[in-house]
FIBAFI-800178 format. One record per residue: residue number from 1; residue in one letter; x, y, z of N, C-alpha, C, O in turn. Coordinates in steps of 0.001 Angstrom, whole numbers. Layout:
{rec NUM; 'A'; {X; Y; Z}; {X; Y; Z}; {X; Y; Z}; {X; Y; Z}};
...
***
This chain:
{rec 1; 'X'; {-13911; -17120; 9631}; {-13987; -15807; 9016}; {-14998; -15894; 7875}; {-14739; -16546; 6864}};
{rec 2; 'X'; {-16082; -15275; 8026}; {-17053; -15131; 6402}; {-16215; -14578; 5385}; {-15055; -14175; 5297}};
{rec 3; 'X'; {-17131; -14693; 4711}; {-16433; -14560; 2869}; {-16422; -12880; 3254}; {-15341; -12293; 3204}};
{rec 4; 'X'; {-17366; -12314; 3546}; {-17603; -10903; 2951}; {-16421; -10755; 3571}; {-15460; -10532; 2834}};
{rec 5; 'X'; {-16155; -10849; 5217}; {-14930; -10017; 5513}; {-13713; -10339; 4815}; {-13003; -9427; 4391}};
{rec 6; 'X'; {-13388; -11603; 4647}; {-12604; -12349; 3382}; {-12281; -11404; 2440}; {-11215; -10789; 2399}};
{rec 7; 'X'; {-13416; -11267; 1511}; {-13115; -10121; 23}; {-12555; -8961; 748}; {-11376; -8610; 707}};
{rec 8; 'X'; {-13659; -8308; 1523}; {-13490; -7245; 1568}; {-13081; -6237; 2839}; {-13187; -5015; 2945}};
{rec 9; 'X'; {-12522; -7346; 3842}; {-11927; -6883; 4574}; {-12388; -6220; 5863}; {-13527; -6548; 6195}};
{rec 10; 'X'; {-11813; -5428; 6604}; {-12359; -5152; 8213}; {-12967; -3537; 7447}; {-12439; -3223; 6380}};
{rec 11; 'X'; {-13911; -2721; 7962}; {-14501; -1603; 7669}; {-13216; -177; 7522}; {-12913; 657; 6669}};
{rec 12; 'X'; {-12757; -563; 8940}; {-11836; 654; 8883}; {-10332; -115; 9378}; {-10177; -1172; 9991}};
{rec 13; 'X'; {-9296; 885; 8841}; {-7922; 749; 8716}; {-7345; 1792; 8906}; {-8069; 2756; 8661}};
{rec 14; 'X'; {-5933; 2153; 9379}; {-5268; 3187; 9617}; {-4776; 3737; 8800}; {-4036; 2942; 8221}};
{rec 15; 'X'; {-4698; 5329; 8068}; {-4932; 5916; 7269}; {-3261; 7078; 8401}; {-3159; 7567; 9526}};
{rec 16; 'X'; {-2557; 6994; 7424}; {-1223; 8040; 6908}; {-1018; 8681; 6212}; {-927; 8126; 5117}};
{rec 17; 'X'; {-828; 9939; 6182}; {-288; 11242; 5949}; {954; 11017; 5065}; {1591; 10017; 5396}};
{rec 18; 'X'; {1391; 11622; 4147}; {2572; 11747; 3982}; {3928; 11412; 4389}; {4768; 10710; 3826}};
{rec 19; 'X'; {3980; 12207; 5738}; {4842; 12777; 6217}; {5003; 11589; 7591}; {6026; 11346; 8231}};
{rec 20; 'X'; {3582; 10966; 7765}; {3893; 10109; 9073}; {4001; 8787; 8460}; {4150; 7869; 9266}};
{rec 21; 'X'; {3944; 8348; 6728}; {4355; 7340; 5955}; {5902; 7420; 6024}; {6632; 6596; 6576}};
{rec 22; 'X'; {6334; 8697; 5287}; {7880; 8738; 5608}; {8643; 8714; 6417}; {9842; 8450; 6323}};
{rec 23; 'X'; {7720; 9134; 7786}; {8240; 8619; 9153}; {8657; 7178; 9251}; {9800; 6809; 9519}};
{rec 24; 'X'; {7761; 6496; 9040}; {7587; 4938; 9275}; {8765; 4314; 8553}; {9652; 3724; 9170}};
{rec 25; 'X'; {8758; 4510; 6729}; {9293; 4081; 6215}; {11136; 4195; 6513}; {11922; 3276; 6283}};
{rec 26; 'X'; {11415; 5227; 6933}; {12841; 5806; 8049}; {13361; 5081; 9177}; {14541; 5094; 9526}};
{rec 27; 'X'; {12235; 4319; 9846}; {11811; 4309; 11210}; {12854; 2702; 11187}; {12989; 1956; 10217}};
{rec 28; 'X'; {13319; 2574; 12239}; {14295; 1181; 12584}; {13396; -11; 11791}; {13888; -685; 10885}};
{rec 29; 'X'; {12247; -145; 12182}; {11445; -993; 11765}; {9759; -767; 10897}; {8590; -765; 11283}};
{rec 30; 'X'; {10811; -507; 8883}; {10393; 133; 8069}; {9132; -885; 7863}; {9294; -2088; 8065}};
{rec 31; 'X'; {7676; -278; 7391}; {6716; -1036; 6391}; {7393; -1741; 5285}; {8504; -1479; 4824}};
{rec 32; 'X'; {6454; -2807; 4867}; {6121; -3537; 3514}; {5419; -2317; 3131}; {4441; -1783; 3655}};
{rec 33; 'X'; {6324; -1876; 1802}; {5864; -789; 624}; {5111; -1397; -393}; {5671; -1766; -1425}};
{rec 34; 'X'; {4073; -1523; -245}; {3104; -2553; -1387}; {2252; -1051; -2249}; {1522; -244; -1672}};
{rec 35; 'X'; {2575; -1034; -3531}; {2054; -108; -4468}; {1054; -1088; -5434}; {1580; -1966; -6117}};
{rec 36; 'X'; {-284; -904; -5450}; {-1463; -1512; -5659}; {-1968; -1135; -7308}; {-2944; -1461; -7984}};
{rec 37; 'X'; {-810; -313; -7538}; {-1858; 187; -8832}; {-1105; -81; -10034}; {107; -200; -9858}};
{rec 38; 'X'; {-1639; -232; -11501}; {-1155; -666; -12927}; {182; -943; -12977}; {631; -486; -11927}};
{rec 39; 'X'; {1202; -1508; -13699}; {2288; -1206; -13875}; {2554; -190; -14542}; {3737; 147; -14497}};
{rec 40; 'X'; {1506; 767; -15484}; {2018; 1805; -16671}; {2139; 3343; -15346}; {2835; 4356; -15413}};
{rec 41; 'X'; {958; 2815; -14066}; {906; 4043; -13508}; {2401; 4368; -12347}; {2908; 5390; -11885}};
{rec 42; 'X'; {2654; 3074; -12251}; {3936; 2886; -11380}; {5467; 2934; -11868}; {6500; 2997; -11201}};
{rec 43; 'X'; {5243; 2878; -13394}; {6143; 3568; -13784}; {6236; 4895; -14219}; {7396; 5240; -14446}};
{rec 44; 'X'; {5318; 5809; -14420}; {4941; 6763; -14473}; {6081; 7345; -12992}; {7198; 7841; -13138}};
{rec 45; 'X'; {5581; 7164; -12043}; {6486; 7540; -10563}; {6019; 6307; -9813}; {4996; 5682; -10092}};
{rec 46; 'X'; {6960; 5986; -8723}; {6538; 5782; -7628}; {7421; 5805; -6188}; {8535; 6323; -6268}};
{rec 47; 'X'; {7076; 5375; -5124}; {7629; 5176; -3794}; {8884; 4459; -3735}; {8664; 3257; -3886}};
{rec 48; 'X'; {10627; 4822; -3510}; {11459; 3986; -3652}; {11342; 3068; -2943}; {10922; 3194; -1793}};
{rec 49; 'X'; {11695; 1902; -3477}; {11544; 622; -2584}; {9989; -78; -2594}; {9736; -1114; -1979}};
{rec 50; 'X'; {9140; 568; -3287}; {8184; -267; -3330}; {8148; -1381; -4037}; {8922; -1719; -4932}};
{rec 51; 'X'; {6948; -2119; -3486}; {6506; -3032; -4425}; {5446; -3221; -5021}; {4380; -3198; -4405}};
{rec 52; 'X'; {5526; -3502; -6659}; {4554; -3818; -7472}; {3238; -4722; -7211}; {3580; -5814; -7666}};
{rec 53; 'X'; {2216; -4826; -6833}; {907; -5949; -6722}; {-51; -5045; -7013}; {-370; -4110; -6279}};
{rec 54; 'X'; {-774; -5440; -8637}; {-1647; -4465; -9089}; {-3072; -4965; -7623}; {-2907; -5974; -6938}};
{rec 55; 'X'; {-4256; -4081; -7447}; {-5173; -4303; -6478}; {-5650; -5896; -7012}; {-5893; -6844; -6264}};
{rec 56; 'X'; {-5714; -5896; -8692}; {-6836; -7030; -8825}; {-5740; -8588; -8782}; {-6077; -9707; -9170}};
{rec 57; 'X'; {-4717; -8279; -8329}; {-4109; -10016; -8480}; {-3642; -10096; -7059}; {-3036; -11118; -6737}};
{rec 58; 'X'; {-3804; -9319; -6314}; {-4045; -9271; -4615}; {-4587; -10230; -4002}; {-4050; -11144; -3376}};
{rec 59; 'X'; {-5433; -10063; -4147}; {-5901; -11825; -3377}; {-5231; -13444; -3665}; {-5039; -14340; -2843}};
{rec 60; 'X'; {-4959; -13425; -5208}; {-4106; -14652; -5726}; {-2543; -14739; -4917}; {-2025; -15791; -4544}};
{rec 61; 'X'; {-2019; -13516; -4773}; {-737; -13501; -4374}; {-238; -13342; -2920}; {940; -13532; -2620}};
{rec 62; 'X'; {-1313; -12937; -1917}; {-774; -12511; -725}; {43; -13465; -235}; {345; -13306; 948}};
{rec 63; 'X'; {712; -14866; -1045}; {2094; -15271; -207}; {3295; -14799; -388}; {4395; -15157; 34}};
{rec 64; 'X'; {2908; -13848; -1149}; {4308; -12879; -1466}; {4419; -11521; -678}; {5155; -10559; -895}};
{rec 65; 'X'; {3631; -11691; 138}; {3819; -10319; 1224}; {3952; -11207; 2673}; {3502; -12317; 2958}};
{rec 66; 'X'; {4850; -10140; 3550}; {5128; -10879; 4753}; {4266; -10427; 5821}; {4005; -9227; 5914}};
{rec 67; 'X'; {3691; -11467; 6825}; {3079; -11173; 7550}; {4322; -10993; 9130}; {4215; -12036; 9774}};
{rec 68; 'X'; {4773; -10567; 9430}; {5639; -10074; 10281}; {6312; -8621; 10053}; {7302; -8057; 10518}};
{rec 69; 'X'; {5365; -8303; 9172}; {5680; -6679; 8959}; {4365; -5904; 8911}; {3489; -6636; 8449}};
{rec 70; 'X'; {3975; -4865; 9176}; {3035; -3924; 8700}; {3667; -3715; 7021}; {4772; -3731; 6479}};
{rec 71; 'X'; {2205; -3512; 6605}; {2347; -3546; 5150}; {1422; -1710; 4839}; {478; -1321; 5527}};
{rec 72; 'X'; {1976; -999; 3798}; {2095; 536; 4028}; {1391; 20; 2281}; {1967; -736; 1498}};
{rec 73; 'X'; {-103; 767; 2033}; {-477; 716; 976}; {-562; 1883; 133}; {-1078; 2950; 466}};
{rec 74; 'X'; {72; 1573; -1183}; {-215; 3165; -1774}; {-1051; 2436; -3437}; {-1137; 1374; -4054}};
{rec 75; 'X'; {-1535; 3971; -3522}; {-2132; 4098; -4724}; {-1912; 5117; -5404}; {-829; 5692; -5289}};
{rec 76; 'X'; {-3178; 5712; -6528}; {-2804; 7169; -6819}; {-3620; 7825; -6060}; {-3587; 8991; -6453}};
{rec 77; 'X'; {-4295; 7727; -5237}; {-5474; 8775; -4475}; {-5478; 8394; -3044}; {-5235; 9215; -2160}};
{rec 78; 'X'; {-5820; 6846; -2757}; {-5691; 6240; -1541}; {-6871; 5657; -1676}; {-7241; 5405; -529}};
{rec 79; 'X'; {-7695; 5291; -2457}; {-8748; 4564; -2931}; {-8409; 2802; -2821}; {-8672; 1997; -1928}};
{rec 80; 'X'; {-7611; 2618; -4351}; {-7400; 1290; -4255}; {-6736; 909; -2784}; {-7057; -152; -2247}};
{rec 81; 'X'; {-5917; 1702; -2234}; {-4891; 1287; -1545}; {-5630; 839; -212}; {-5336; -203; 374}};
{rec 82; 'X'; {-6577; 1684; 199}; {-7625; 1729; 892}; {-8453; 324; 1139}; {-8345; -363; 2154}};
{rec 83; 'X'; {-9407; -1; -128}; {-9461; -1426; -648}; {-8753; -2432; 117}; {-9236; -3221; 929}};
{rec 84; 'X'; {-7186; -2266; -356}; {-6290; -3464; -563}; {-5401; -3276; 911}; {-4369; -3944; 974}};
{rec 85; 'X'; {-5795; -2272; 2280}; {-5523; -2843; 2871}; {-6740; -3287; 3673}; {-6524; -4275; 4376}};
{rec 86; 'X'; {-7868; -2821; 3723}; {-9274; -3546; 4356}; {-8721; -4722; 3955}; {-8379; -5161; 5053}};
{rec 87; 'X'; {-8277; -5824; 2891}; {-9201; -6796; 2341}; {-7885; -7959; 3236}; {-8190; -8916; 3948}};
{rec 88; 'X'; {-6377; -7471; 2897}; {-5470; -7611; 3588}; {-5886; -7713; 5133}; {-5830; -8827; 5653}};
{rec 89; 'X'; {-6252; -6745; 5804}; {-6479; -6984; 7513}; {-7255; -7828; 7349}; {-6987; -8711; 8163}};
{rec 90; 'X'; {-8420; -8206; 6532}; {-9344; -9432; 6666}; {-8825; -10718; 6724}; {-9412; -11660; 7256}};
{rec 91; 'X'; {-7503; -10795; 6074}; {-6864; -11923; 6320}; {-5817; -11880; 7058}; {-4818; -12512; 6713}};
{rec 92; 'X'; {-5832; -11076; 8303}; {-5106; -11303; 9777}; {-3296; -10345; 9161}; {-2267; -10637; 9771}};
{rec 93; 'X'; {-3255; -9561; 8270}; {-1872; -8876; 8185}; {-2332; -7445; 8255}; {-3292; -7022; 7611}};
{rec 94; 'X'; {-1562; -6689; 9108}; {-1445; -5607; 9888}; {-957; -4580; 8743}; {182; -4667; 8283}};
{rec 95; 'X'; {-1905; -3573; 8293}; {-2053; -2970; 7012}; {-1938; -1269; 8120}; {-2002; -1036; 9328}};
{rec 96; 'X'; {-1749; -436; 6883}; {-1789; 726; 6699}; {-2285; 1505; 5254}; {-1853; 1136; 4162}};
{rec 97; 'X'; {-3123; 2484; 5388}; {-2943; 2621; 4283}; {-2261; 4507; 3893}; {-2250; 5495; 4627}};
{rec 98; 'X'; {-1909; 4376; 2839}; {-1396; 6237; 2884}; {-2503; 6794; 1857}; {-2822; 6563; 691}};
{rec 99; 'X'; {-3029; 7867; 3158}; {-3852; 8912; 2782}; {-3509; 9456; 1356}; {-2362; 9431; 911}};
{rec 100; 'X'; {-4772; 10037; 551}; {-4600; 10335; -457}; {-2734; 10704; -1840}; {-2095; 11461; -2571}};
{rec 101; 'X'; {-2937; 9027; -1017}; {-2151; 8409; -2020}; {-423; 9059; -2804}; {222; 9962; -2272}};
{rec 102; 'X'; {-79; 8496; -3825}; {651; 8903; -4369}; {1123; 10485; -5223}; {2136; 10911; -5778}};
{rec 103; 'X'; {-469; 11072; -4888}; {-973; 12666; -5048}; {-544; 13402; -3939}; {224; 14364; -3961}};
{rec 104; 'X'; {-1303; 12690; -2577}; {-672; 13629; -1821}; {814; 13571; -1385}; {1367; 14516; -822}};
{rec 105; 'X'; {1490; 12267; -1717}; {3086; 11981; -1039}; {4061; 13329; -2111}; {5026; 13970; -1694}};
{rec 106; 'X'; {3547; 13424; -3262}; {4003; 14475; -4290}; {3654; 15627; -3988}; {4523; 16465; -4226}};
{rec 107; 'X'; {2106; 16265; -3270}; {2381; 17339; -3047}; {3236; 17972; -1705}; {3617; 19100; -1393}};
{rec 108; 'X'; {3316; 16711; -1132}; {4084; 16696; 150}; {5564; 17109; -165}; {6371; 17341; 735}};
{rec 109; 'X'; {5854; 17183; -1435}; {7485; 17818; -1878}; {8210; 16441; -1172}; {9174; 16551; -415}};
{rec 110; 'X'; {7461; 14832; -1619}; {8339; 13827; -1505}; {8557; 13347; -2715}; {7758; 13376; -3651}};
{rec 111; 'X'; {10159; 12686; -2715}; {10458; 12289; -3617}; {9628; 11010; -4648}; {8897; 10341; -3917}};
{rec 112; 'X'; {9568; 10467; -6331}; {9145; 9617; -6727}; {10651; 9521; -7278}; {11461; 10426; -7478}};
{rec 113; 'X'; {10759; 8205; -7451}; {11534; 7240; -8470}; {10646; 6811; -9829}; {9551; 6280; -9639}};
{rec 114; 'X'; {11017; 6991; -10910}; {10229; 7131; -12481}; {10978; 5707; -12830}; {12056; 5380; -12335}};
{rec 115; 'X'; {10269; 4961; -13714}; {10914; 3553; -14163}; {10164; 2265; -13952}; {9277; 2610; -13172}};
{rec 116; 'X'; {10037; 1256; -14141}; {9767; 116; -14442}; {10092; -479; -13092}; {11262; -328; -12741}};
{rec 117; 'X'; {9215; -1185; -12189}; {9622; -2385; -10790}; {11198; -2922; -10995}; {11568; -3147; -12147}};
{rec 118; 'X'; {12180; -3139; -9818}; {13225; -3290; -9101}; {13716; -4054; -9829}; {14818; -4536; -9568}};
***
């Protein structure tokens, strides 16, 4: 595998809606909820059941995500999340990412949990 795809991952990734994130996350066999962005912005709101991995300590940590799951990326827009699952599929784990982000899961009239990681 070259470096570039390494950093930065495969070009394109599968991109979720709202509504077909909350599908999944429901679904017998739920995503890895990986939330990519600050801790100040994730406590602000976020996705119940997620998990905390800001984008930039992502690469140091991916032994803390499981590769026998699809992993469901959020952000606040779908930018970072976007990023962080390209860079993720580059290293062989089966990513998703959710469409404009933690903006659109809110205007979607879905719930956030407010507070500090689990």
């Amino acid at each position: 595998m070259n470096l570039f795809k390494q950093l930065f991952g495969e070009s394109t990734v599968q991109a979720v809606n709202p509504r077909e994130a909350q599908a999944k996350l429901t679904s017998e066999q739920p995503p890895f909820l990986l939330d990519v962005r600050q801790p100040d912005e994730y406590r602000a709101g976020h996705i119940a059941g997620s998990t905390l991995l800001p984008l930039a300590e992502l690469a140091a940590r991916t032994s803390e995500l499981p590769r026998d799951r699809e992993i469901l990326c959020v952000c606040r827009s779908g930018s970072r999340s976007g990023s962080a699952a390209r860079q993720l599929a580059g290293m062989g784990f089966k990513t998703v990412n959710l469409s404009g982000g933690i903006f659109a899961w809110q205007r979607a009239g879905l719930p956030i949990k407010k507070g500090s990681a689990r």
